[in-house]
C-alpha positions in Angstrom: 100.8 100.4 122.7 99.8 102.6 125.5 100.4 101.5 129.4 97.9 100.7 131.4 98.4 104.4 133.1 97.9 106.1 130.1 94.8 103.9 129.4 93.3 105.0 132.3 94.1 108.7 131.7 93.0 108.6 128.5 89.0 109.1 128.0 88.7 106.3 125.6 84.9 106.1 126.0 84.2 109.5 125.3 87.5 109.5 122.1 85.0 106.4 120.7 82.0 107.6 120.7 83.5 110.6 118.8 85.3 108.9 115.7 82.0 107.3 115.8 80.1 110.1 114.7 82.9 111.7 112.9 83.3 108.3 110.6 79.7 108.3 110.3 79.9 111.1 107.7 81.7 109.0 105.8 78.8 107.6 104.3 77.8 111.2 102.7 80.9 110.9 100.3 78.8 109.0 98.5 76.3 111.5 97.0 78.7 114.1 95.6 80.6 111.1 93.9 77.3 109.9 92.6 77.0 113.1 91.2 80.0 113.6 89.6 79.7 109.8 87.5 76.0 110.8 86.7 77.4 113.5 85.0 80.1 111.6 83.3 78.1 109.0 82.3 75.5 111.6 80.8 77.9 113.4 78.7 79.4 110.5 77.7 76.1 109.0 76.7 75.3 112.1 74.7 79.3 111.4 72.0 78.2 107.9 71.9 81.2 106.8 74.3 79.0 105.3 77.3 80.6 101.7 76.7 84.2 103.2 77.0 83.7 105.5 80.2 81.9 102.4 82.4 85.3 100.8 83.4 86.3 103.9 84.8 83.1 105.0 86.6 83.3 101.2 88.1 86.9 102.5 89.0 85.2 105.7 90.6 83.1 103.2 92.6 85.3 100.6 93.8 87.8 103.7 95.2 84.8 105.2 97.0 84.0 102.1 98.6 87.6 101.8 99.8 88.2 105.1 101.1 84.4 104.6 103.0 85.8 101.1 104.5 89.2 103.0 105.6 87.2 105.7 107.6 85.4 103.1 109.5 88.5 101.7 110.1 89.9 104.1 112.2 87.0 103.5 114.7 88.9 100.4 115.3 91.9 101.8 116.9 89.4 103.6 119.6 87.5 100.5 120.1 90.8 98.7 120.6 92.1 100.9 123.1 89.2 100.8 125.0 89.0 97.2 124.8 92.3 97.1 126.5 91.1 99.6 128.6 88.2 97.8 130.1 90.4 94.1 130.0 93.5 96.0 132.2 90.2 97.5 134.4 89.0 94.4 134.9 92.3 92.8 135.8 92.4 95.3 138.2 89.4 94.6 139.9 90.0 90.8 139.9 
């Protein structure tokens, strides 16, 4: 955990507001996965093996999901530290 001086060097405001928008792209992972499982599922369709390749698309969707939820996750430790930030700021002033 930092101290309160490196808190207050740090520009926590500005390092949240950037894994903001950097996380936010997360959600674009989505299309090029989409992709790939429409194509699986197509071709698989086409030998007859649709029924045996849905568990595994599922699997495709489920992973995708968790890597999304982990990227937004990291905004946390930002908005953590500047949580501290602002509580050891207003300690501080009080």
């Amino acid at each position: 955990m930092k101290t309160k001086q490196e808190l207050e060097d740090l520009d926590i405001e500005n390092a949240f507001s950037q894994s903001q928008k950097i996380t936010h792209d997360a959600k674009y992972l989505e299309y090029p996965v989409v992709e790939l499982q429409v194509k699986l599922s197509n071709l698989a369709e086409d030998v007859g093996l649709q029924k045996e390749i849905e568990y595994y698309l599922d699997q495709i969707t489920e992973a995708l999901h968790k890597l999304q939820s982990a990227c937004f996750q990291c905004d946390e430790v930002f908005e953590e530290a500047l949580i501290r930030k602002e509580e050891l700021e207003e300690m501080s002033n009080g």
